[in-house]
C-alpha positions as CSV (number, residue, x, y, z in Angstrom):
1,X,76.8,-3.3,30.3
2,X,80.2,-3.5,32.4
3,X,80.0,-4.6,35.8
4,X,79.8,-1.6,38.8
5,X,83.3,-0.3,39.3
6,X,83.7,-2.6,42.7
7,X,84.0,-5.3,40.5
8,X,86.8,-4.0,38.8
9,X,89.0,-2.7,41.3
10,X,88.0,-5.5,43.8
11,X,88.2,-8.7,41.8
12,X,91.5,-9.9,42.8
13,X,89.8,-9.9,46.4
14,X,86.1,-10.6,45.8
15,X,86.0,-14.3,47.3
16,X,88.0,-12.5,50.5
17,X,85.3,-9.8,50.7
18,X,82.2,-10.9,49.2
19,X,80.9,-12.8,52.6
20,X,80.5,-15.6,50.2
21,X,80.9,-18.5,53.3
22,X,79.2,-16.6,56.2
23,X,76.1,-15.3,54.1
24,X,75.4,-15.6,50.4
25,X,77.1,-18.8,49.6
26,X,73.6,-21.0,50.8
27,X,72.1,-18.7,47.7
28,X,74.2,-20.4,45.3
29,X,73.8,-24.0,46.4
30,X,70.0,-23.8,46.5
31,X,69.6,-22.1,43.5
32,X,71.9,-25.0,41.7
33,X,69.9,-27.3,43.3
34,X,67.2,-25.9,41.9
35,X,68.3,-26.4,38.5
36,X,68.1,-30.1,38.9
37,X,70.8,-30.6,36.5
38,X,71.7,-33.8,34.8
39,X,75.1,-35.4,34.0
40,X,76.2,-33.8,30.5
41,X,74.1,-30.6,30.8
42,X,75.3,-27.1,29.4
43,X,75.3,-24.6,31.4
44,X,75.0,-20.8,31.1
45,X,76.2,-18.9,34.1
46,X,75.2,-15.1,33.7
47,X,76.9,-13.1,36.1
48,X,79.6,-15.9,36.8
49,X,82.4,-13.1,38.5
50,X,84.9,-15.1,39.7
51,X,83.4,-18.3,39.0
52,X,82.4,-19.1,42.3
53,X,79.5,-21.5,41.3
54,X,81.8,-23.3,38.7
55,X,82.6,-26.4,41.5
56,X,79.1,-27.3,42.5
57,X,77.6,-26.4,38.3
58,X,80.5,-29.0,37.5
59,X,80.0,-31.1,40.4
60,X,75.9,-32.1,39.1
61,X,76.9,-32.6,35.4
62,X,80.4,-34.0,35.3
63,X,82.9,-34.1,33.2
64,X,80.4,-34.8,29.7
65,X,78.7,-31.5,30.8
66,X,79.9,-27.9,29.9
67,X,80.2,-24.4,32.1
68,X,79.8,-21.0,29.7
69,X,80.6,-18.3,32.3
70,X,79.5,-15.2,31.3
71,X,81.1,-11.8,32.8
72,X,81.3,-7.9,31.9
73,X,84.0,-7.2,33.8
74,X,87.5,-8.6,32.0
75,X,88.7,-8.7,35.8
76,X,86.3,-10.7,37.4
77,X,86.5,-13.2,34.3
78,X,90.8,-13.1,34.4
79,X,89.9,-14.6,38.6
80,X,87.9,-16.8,37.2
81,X,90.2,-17.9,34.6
82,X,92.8,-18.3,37.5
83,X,90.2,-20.6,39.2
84,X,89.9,-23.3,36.1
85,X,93.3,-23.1,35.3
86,X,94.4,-24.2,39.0
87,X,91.9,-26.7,38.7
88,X,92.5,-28.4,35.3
89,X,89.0,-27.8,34.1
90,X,88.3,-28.7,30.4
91,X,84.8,-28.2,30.5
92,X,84.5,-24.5,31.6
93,X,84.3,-21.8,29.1
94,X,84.9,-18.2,30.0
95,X,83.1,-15.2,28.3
96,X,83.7,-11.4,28.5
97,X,80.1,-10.2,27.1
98,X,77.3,-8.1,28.0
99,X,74.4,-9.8,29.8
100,X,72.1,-7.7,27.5
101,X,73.6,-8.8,24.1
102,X,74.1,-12.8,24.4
103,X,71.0,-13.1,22.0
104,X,72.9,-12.3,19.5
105,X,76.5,-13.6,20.8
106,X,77.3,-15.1,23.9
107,X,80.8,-13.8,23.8
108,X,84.5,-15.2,23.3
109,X,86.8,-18.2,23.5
110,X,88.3,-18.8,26.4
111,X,91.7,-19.0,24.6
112,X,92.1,-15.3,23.3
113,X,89.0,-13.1,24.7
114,X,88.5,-11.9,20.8
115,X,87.1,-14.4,18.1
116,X,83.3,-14.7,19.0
117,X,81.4,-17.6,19.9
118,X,77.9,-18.2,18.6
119,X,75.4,-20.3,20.7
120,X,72.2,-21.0,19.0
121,X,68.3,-20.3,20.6
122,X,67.6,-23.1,22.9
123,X,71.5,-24.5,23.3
124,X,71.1,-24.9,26.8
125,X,69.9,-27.2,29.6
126,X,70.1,-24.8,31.8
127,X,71.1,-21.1,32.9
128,X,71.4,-19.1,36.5
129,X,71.9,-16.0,37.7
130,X,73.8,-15.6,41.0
131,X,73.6,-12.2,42.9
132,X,73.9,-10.7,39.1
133,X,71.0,-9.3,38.2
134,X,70.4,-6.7,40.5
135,X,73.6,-5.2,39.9
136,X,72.7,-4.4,36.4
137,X,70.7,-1.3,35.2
138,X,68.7,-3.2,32.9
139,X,68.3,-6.2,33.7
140,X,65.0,-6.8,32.2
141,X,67.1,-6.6,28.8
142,X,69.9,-9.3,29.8
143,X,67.0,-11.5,31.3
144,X,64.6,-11.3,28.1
145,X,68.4,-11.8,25.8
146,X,69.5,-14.8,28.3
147,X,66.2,-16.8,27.9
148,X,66.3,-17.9,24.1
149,X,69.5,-19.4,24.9
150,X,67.8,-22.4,26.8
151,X,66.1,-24.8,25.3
152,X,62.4,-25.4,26.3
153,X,61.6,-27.8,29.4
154,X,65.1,-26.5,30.8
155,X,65.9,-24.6,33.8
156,X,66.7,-20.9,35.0
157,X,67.5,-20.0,38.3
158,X,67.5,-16.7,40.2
159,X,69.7,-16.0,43.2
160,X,69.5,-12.0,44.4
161,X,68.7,-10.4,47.3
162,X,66.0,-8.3,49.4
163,X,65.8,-6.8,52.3
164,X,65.3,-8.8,54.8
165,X,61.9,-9.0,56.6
166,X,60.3,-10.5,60.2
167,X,62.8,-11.1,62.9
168,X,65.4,-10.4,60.6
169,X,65.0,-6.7,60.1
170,X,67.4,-6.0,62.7
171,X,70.0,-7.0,59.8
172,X,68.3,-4.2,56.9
173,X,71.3,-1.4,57.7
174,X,73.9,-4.1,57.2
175,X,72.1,-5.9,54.1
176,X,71.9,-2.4,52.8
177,X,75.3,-1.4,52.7
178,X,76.5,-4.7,51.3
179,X,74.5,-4.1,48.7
180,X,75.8,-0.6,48.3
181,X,79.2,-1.5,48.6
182,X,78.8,-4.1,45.2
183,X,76.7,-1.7,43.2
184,X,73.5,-3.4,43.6
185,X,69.9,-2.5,44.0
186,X,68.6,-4.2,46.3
187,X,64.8,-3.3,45.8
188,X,65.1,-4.5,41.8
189,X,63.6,-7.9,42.8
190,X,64.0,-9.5,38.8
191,X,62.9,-13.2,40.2
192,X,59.5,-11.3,39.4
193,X,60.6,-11.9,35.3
194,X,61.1,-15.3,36.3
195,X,57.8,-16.0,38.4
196,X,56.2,-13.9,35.4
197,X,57.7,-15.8,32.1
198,X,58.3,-19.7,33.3
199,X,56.4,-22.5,34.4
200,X,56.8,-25.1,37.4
201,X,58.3,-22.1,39.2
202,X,59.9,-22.7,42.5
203,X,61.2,-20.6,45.6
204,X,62.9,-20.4,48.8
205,X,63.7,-17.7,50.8
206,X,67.0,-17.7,53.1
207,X,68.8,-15.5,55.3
208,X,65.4,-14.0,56.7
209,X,64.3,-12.9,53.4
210,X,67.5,-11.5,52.4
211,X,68.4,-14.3,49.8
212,X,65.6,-14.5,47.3
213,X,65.8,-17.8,45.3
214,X,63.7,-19.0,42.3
215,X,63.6,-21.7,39.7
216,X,61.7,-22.8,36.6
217,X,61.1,-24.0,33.6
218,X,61.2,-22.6,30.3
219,X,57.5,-23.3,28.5
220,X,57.5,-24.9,24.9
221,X,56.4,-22.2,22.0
222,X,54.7,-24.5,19.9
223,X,51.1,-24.8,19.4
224,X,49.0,-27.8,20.6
């Protein structure tokens, strides 16, 4: 499921144009925050476009932890590949994979994009989805693939966005055609899989509604 064509075209200027510091960036920190990640945690990163998130991910689980960014778009992953190479960053594997398929690979090495990397059911402390979600089709498919992938009692965050409600309505047009303009759908609301399938679940709502966040914890399987 590749990425809307805006992230193709536009990925050498996404950080200048996705009003990442005046608007969506307060998404990303709460919803890492959320994760309440420990030093040496793995994270999954579904959605991770230019890698954006990979300075506060790193930033709560150090230099023992590990960063598997996940993108569609071979664009948005080749910026974020720029980003960790300026930075030195050992610990930050990058993946060119459907959202959709990671239960059965989660995608490449970050050396040569072509010999495949397996990660097993329940490999991860931790995964989040940052303004990703609602720009794919079926996103119910990538969420119920992604959720294996962590391992029970860890954490899945959901940053996406809404329509913004109360005083804030005034803002709907322009929420709308940001939306528009990245390919997404703003009415797909798919924290609803999270509130529906994990436990513990937490949530925050910023920007007057239009940043929905959520949080929580993947149940244990077994039988008492």
């Amino acid at each position: 499921m590749r990425r809307p064509r805006p992230y193709t075209w536009a990925a050498p200027a996404y950080d200048r144009l996705s009003l990442e510091r005046p608007v969506y960036r307060v998404g990303r920190v709460a919803g890492i925050e959320a994760l309440g990640l420990r030093w040496g945690d793995r994270v999954l990163d579904v959605g991770c476009g230019t890698g954006l998130s990979f300075p506060l991910l790193r930033s709560s689980i150090g230099p023992a932890g590990r960063v598997v960014g996940v993108d569609s778009s071979p664009e948005m992953v080749q910026q974020a590949r720029r980003r960790v190479e300026a930075h030195g960053w050992e610990n930050v594997e990058l993946v060119v994979a459907d959202a959709t398929t990671l239960g059965d690979r989660v995608g490449r090495t970050p050396s040569t994009d072509s010999a495949p990397t397996r990660h097993m059911t329940g490999s991860f402390d931790a995964a989040i989805f940052v303004y990703s979600l609602s720009l794919m089709r079926a996103w119910q498919r990538a969420w119920d693939s992604v959720l294996p992938l962590v391992r029970p009692g860890g954490r899945v965050a959901v940053v996406d966005m809404a329509t913004p409600g109360g005083w804030a309505r005034v803002w709907t047009p322009l929420a709308h055609l940001a939306t528009r303009a990245g390919g997404a759908d703003i009415d797909a609301h798919p924290w609803t899989a999270l509130e529906r399938d994990l436990t513990q679940v937490q949530g925050k709502s910023l920007r007057g509604g239009h940043l929905q966040v959520r949080a929580g914890t993947v149940p244990s399987h077994e039988k008492p």
